[in-house]
LUMGU-884064 format. One line per 2 residues: their letters; for each residue x, y, z of N, C-alpha, C. Coordinates in nm, 2 decimals, m for minus. Layout:
// LUMGU-884064
A> X,Y,Z,X,Y,Z,X,Y,Z | ...;
***
This chain:
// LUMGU-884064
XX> 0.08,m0.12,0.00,0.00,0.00,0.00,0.09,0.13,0.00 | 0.19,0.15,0.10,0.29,0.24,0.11,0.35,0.28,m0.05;
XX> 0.43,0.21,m0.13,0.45,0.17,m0.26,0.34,0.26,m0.35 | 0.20,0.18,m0.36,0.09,0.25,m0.43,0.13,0.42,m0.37;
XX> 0.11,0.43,m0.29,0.08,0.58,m0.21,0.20,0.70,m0.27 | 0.28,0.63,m0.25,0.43,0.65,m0.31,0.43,0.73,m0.47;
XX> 0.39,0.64,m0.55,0.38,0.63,m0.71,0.26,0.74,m0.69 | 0.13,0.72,m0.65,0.04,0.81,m0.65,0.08,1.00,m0.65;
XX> 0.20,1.01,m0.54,0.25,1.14,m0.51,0.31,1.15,m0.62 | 0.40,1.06,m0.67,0.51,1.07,m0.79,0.42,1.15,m0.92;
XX> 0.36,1.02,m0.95,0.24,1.10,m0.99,0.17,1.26,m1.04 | 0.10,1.27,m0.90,0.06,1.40,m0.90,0.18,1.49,m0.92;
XX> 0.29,1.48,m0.86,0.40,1.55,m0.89,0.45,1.60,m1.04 | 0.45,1.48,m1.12,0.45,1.48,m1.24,0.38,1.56,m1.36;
XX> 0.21,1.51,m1.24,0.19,1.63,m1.39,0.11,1.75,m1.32 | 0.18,1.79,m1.22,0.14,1.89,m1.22,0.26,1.99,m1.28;
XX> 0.40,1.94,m1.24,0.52,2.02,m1.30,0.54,2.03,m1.45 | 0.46,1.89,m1.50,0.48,1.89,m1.62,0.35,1.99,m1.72;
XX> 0.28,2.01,m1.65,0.17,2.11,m1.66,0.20,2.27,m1.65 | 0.26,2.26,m1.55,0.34,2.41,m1.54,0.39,2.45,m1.61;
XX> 0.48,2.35,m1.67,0.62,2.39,m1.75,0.52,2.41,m1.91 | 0.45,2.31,m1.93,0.42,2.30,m2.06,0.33,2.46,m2.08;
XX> 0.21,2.47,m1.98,0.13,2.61,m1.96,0.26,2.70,m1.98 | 0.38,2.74,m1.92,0.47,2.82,m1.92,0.50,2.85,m2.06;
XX> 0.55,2.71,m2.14,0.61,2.73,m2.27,0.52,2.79,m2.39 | 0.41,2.80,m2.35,0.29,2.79,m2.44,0.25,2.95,m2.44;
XX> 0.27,3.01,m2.32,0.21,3.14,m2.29,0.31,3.24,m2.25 | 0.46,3.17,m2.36,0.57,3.23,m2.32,0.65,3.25,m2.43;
XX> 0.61,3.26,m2.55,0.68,3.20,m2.65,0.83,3.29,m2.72 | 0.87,3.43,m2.65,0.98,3.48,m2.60,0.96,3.55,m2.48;
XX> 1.08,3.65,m2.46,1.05,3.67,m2.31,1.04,3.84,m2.33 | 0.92,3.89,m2.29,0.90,4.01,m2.26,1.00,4.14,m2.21;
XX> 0.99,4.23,m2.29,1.09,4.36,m2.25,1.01,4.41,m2.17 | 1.04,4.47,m2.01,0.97,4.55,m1.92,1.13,4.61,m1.90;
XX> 1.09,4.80,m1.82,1.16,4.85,m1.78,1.16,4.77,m1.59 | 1.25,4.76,m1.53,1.21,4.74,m1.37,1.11,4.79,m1.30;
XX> 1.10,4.94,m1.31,1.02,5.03,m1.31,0.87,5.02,m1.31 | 0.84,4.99,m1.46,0.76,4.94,m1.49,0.65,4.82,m1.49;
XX> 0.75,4.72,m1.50,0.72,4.59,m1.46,0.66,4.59,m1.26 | 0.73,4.64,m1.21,0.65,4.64,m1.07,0.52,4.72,m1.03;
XX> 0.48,4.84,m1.12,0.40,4.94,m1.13,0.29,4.82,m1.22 | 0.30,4.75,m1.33,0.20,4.68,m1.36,0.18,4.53,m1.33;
XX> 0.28,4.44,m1.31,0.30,4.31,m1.33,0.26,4.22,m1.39 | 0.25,4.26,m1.52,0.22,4.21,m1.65,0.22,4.04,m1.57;
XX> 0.12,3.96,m1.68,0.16,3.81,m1.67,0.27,3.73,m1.72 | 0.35,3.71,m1.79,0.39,3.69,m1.87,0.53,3.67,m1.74;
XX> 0.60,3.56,m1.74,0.67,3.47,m1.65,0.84,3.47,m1.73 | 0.85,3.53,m1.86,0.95,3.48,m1.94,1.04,3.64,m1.99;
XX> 1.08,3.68,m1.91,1.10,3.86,m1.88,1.23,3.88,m1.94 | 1.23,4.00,m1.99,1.38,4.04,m1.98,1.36,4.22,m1.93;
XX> 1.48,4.25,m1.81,1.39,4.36,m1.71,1.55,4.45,m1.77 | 1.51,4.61,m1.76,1.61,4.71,m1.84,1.61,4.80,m1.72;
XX> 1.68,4.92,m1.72,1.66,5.00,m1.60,1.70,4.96,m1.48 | 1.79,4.90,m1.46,1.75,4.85,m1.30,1.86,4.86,m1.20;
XX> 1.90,4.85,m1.11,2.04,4.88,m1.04,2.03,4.73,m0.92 | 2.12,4.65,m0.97,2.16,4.56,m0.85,2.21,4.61,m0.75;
XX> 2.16,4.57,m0.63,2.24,4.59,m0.48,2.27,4.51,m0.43 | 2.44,4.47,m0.48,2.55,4.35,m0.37,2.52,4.37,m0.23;
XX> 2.52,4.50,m0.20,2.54,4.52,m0.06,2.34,4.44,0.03 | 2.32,4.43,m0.01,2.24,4.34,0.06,2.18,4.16,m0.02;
XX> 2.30,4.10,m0.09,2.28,3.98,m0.14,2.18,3.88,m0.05 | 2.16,3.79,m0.04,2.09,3.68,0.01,2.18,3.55,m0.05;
XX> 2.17,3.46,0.00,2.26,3.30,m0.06,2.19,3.17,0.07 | 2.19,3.05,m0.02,2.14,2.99,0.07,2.33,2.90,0.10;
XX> 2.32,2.84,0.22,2.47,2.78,0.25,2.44,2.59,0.28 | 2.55,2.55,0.26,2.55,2.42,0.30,2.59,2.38,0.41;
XX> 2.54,2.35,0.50,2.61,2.31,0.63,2.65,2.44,0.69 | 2.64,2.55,0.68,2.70,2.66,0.72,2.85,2.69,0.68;
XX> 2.84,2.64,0.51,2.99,2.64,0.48,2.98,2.76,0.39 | 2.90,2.82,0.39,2.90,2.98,0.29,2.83,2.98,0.21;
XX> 2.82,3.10,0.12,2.71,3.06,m0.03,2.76,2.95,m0.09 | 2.63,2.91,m0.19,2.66,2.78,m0.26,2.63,2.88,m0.41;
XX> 2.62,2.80,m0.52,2.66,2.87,m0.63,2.57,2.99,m0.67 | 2.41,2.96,m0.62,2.35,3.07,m0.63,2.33,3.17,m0.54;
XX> 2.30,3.29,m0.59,2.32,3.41,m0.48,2.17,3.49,m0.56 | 2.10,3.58,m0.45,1.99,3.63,m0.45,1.99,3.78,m0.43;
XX> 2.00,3.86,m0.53,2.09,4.03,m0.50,1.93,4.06,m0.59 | 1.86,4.18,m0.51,1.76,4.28,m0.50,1.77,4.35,m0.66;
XX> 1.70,4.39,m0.77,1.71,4.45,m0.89,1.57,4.56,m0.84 | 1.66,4.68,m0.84,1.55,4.74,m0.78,1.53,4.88,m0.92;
XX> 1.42,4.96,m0.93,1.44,5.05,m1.03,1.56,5.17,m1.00 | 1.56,5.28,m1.11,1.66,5.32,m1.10,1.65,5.45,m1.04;
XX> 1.74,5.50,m0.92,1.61,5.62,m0.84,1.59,5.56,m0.70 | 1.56,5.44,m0.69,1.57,5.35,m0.58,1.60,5.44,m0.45;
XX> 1.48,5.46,m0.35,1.50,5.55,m0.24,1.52,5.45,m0.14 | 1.65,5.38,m0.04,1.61,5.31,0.08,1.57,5.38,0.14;
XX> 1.45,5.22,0.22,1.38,5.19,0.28,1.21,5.14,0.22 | 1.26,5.19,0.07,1.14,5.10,m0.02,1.13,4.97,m0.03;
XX> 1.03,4.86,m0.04,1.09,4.75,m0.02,1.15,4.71,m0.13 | 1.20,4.56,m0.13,1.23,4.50,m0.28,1.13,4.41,m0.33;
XX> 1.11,4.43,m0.48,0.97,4.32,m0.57,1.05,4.26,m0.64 | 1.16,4.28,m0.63,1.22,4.13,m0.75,1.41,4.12,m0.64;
XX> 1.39,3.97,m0.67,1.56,3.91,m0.63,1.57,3.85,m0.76 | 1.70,3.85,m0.82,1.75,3.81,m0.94,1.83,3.68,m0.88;
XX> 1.78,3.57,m0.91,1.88,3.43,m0.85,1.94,3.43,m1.02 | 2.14,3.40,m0.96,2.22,3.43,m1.08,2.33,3.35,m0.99;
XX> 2.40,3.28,m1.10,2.50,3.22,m1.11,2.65,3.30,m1.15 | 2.61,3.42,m1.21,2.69,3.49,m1.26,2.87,3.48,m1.17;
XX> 2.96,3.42,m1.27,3.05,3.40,m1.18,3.15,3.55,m1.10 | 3.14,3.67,m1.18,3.18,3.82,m1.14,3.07,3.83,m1.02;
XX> 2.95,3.85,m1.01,2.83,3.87,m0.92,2.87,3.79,m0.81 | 2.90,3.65,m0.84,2.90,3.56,m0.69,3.09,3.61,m0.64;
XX> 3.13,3.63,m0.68,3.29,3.72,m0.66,3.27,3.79,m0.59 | 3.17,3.97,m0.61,3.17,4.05,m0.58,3.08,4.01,m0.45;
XX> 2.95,3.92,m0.46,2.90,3.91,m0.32,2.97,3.83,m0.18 | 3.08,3.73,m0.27,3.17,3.68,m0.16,3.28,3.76,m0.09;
XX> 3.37,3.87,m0.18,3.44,3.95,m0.10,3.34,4.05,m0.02 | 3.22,4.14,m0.06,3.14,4.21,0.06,3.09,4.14,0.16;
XX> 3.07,4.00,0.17,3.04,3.94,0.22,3.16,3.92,0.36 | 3.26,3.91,0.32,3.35,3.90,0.38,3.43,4.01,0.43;
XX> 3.42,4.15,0.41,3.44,4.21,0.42,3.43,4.27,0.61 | 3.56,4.35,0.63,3.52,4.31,0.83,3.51,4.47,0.85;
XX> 3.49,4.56,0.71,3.52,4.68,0.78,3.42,4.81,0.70 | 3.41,4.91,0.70,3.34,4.98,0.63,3.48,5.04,0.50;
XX> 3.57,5.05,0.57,3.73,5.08,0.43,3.71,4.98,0.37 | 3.68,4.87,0.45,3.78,4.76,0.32,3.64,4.75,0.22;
XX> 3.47,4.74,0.26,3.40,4.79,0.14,3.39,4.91,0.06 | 3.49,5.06,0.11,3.52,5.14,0.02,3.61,5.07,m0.07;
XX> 3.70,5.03,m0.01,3.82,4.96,m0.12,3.70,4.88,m0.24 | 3.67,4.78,m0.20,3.59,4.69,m0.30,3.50,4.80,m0.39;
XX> 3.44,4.86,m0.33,3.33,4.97,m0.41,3.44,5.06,m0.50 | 3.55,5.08,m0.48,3.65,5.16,m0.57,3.66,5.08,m0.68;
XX> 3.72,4.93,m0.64,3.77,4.84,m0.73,3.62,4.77,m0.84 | 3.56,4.75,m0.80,3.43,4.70,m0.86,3.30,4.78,m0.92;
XX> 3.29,4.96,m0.87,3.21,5.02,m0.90,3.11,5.04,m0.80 | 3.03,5.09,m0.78,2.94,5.11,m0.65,2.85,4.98,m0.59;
XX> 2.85,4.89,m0.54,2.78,4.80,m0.58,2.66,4.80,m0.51 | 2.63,4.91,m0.51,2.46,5.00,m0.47,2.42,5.02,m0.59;
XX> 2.46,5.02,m0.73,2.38,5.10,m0.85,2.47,5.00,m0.92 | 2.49,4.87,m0.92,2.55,4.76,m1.07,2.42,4.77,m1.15;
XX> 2.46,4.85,m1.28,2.33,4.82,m1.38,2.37,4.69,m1.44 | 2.28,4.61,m1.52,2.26,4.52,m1.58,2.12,4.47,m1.64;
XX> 2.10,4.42,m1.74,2.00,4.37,m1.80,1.97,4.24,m1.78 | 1.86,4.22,m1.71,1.89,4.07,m1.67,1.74,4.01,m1.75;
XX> 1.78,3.89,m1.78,1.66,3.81,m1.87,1.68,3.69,m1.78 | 1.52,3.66,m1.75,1.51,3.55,m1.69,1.40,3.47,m1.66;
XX> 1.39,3.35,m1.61,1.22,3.33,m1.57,1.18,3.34,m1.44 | 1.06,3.36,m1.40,1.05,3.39,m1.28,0.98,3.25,m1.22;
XX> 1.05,3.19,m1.11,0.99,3.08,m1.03,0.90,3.10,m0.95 | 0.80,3.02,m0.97,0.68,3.00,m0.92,0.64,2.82,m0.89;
XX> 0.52,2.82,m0.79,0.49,2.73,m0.82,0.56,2.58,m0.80 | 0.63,2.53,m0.83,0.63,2.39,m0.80,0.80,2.39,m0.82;
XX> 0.86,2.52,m0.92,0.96,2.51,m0.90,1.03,2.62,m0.77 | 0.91,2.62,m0.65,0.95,2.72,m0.59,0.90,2.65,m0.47;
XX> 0.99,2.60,m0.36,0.97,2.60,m0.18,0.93,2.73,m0.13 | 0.80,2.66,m0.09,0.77,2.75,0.05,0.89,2.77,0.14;
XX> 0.94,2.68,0.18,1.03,2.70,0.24,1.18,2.81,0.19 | 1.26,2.76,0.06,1.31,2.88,0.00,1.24,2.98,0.03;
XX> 1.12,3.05,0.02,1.14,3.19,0.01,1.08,3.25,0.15 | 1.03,3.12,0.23,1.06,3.21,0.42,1.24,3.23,0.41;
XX> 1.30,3.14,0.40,1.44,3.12,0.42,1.46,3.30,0.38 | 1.45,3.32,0.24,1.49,3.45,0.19,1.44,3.58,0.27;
XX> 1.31,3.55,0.29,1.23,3.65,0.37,1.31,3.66,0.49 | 1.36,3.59,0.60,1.41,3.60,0.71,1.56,3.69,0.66;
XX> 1.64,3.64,0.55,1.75,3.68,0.54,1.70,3.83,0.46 | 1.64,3.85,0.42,1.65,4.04,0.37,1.48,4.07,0.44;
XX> 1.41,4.12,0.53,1.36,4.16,0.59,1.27,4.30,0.50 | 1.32,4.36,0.37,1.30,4.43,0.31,1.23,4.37,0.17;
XX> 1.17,4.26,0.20,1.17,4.23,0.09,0.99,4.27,0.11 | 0.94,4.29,m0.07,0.78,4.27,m0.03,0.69,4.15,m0.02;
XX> 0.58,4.21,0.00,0.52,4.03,0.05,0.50,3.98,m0.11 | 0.46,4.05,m0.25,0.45,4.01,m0.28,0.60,3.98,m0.40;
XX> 0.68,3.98,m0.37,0.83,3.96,m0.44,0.84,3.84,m0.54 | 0.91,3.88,m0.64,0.93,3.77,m0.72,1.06,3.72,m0.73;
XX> 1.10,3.58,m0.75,1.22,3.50,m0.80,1.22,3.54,m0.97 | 1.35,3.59,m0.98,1.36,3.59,m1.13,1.51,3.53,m1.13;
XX> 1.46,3.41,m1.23,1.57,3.31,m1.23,1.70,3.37,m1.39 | 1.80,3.39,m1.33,1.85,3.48,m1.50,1.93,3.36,m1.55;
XX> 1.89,3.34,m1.65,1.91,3.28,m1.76,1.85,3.17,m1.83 | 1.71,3.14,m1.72,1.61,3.01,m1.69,1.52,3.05,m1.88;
XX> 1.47,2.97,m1.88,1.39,2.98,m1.99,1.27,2.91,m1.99 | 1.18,2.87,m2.09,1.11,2.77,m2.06,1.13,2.62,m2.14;
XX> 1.11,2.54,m2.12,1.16,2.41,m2.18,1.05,2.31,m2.19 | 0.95,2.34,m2.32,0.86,2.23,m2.33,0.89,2.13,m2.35;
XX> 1.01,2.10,m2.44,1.05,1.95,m2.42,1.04,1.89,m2.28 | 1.15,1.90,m2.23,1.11,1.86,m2.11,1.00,1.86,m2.02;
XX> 0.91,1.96,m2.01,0.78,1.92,m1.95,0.65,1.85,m2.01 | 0.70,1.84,m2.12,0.60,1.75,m2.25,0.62,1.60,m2.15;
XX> 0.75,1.59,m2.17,0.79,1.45,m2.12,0.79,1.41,m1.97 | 0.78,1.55,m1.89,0.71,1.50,m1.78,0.57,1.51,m1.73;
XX> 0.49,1.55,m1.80,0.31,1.54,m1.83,0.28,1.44,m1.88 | 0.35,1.38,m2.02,0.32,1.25,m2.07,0.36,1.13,m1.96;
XX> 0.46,1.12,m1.84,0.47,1.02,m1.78,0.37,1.05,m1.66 | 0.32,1.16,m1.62,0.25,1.16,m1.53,0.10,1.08,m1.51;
XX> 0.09,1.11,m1.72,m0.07,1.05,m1.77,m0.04,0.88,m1.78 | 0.08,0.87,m1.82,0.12,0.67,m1.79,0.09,0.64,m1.70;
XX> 0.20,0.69,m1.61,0.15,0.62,m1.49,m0.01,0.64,m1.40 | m0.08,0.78,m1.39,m0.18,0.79,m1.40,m0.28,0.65,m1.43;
XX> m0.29,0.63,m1.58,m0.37,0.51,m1.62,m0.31,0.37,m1.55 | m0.16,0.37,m1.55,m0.16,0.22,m1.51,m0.20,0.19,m1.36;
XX> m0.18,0.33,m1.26,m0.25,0.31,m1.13,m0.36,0.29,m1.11 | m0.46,0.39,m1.23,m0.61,0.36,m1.19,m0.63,0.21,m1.23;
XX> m0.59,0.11,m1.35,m0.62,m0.01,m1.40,m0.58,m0.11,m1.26 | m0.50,m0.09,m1.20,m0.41,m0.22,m1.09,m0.50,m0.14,m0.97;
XX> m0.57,0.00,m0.94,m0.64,0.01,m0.83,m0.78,m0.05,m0.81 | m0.82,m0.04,m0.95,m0.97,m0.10,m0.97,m0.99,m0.21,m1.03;
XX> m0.88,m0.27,m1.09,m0.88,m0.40,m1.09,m0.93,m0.50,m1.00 | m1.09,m0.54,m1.05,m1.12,m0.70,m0.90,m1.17,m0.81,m0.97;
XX> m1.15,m0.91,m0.90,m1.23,m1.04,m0.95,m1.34,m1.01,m0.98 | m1.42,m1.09,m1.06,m1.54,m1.11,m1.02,m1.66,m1.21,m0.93;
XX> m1.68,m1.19,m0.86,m1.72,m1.32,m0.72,m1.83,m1.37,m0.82 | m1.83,m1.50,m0.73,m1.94,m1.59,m0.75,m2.08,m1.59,m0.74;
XX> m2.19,m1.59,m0.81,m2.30,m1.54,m0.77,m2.35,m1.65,m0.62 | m2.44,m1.60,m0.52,m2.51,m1.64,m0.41,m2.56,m1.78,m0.47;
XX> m2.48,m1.90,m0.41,m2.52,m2.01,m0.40,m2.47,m2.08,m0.57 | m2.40,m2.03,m0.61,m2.39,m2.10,m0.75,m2.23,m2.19,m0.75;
XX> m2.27,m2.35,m0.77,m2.14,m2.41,m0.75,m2.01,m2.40,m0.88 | m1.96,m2.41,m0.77,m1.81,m2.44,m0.79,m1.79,m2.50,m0.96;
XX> m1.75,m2.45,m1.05,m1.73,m2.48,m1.16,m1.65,m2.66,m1.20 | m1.72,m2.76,m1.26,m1.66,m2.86,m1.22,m1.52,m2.90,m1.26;
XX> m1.43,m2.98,m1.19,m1.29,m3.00,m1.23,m1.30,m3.04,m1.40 | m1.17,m3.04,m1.49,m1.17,m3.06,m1.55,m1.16,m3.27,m1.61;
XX> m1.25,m3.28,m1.74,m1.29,m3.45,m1.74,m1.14,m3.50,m1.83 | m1.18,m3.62,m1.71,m1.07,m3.73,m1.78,m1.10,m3.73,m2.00;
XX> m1.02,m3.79,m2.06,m1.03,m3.76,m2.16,m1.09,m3.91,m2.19 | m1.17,m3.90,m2.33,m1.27,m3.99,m2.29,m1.27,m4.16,m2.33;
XX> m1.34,m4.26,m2.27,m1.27,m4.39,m2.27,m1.18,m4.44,m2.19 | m1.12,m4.36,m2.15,m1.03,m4.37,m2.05,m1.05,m4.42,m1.87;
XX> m1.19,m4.35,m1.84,m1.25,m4.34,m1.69,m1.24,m4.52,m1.68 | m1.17,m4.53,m1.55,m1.13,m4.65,m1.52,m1.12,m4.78,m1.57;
XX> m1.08,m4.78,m1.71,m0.98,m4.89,m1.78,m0.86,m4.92,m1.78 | m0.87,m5.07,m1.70,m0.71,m5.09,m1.71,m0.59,m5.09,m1.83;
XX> m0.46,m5.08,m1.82,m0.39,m5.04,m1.91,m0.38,m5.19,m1.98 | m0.41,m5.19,m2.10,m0.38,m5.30,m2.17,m0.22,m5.36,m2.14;
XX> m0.25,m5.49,m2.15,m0.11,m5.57,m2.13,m0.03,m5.59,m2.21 | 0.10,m5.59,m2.22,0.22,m5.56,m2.32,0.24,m5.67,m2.37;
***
């Protein structure tokens, strides 16, 4: 039963991701130009973005860690519009791999002084106002933990309630979610066939089907003698 129960989650898992993804590719078919600015003033639907205008802020990154051994490869730095007054909240975190971006968040990161982030801010440019263009998809949904974005919310406190993940460089990939919707609807049917699969019982009082007959001439004649 555990097994069935198992496959059943697998299952649902399947196609609902593979539902997502496919709904995604379908109603995404490049990725939309918004200013920063603008994109937060309307929040267009459209999941597959590419955002202009916008100023990264190193100085307050997010990263999730392993074991408490530091950032891991992705880092979560605020794209805020340009004009940016602190103490406004933030509506978008850019999750980036970027290998210059995870540099610059690991020396401020480590940083023990307010000089030695003048130093970095000389050497790297302000890292209150990094412009960049970032294109990306925004996680939702099934590719998104509840849990990830308490985790984030605890670690920037500025964030808004309603903030988005915008994944930079993510796209959408019907292939791949074709092929996990299609196995979701497999296994789907072969569960329902093996769940409702039953015998059919015997009707009230109707006997026993008789054994199968000796073949005929046979019923108790001795074997002829050699």
């Amino acid at each position: 039963m555990r097994s069935k129960f198992f496959l059943i989650m697998v299952t649902i898992a399947l196609l609902c991701k593979g539902g997502q993804g496919t709904y995604t590719a379908l109603t995404n078919l490049t990725p939309k130009k918004y200013s920063v600015e603008s994109y937060i003033q309307q929040r267009p639907p459209e999941k597959w973005l590419r955002l202009t205008d916008g100023e990264l802020n190193m100085l307050d990154v997010s990263y999730m860690s392993f074991l408490g051994a530091g950032p891991t490869r992705d880092i979560y730095v605020p794209l805020r519009p340009i004009g940016y007054q602190d103490g406004e909240p933030d509506h978008i975190l850019v999750q980036t791999r970027d290998p210059a971006l995870f540099n610059v968040a690991v020396e401020l990161n480590n940083a023990q002084s307010d000089a030695e982030i003048a130093r970095l801010a000389a050497l790297h440019g302000n890292p209150r106002l990094l412009h960049k263009e970032i294109q990306g998809l925004i996680r939702e949904g099934m590719d998104l933990k509840a849990s990830d974005a308490e985790k984030l919310r605890k670690a920037n406190p500025n964030l808004a309630g309603d903030f988005i993940i915008l994944e930079e460089g993510a796209s959408p990939e019907p292939g791949g979610s074709i092929v996990f919707f299609a196995g979701g609807v497999l296994l789907a049917v072969w569960l329902a066939k093996s769940l409702f699969r039953r015998k059919i019982p015997l009707a009230d009082g109707a006997p026993p089907p008789p054994p199968p007959s000796s073949p005929a001439g046979s019923r108790g004649r001795p074997p002829l003698p050699g």
